[in-house]
N, C-alpha and C positions, 0 to 999 in steps of 0.2 A: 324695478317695474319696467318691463319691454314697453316700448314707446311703438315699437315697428307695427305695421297692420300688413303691406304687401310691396312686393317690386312689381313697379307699373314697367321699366321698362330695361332693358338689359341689349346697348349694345358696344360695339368694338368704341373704345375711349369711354365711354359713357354708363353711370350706373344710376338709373330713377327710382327713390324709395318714395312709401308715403308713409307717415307718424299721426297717432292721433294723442291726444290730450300732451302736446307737450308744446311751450313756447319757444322760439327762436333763441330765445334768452340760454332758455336750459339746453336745446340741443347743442349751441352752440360750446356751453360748457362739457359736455355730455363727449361731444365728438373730440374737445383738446382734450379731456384726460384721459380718452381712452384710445385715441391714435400719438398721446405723447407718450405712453405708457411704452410702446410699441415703436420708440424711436422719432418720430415725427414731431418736429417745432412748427410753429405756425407763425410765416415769416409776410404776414398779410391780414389783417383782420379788420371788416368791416359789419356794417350791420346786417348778417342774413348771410353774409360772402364769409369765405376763408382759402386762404392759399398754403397747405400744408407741404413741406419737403422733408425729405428723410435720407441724408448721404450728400455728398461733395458733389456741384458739377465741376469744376475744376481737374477732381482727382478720376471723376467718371471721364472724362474729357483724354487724359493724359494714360490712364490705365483700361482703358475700356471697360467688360463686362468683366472685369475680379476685382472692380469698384460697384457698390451699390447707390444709385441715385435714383429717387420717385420726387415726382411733383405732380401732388392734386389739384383742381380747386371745387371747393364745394359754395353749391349756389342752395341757401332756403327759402322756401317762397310760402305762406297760408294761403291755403285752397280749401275752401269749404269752410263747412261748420270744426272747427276742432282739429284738424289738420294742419298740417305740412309736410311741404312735398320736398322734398332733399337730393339734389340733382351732383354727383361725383364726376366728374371733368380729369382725364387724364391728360396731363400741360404737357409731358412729357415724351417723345415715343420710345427712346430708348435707344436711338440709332447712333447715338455714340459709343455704343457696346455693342455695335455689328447686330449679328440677327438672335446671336446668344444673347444682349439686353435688351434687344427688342421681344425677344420669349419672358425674360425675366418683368418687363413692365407689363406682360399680357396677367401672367401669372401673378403679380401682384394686384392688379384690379380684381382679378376673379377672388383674390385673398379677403380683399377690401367688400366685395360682393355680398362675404360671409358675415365679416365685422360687422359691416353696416346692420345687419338682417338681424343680428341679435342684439342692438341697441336698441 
């Protein structure tokens, strides 16, 4: 069952959805199995907060953009009757991969854009 109702807001680092009938409880579960699906560990977890990574900074660091590395962090907040509001944080820019991993962390948020929308 889609949880999503709409994106309130959409910009550069940043991705704001809203969910209705679902708790913080379950999205939180909701968002590890299907961005760990997908690569991503969750190397941060508190109540409402996650801090997801996916790839090496180390080897992102030493090899540039022919290394894959993203760090999110997702903030949930209840708003309203039956809501939450699900806020995507890009930690990362990318510019340890020149401007070819700074393309690739654009292009991963607009990826992440899509995922979220169909949760």
């Amino acid at each position: 069952m889609p949880y999503f109702i709409k994106n309130l807001q959409t910009v550069d680092g940043l991705i704001s959805n809203l969910y209705g009938n679902v708790s913080v409880e379950e999205m939180t579960k909701t968002i590890v199995y299907h961005l760990g699906r997908q690569g991503y560990k969750v190397i941060d977890q508190g109540f409402g907060n996650l801090i997801l990574e996916k790839g090496s900074r180390i080897k992102r660091l030493l090899l540039g953009a022919f290394v894959t590395y993203y760090k999110f962090s997702v903030t949930m907040t209840p708003s309203g009757e039956n809501e939450l509001m699900v806020n995507i944080f890009q930690q990362t820019s990318g510019f340890s991969g020149g401007l070819i991993g700074m393309n690739q962390v654009k292009t991963e948020l607009a990826r992440l854009n899509f995922v979220f929308a169909n949760i």
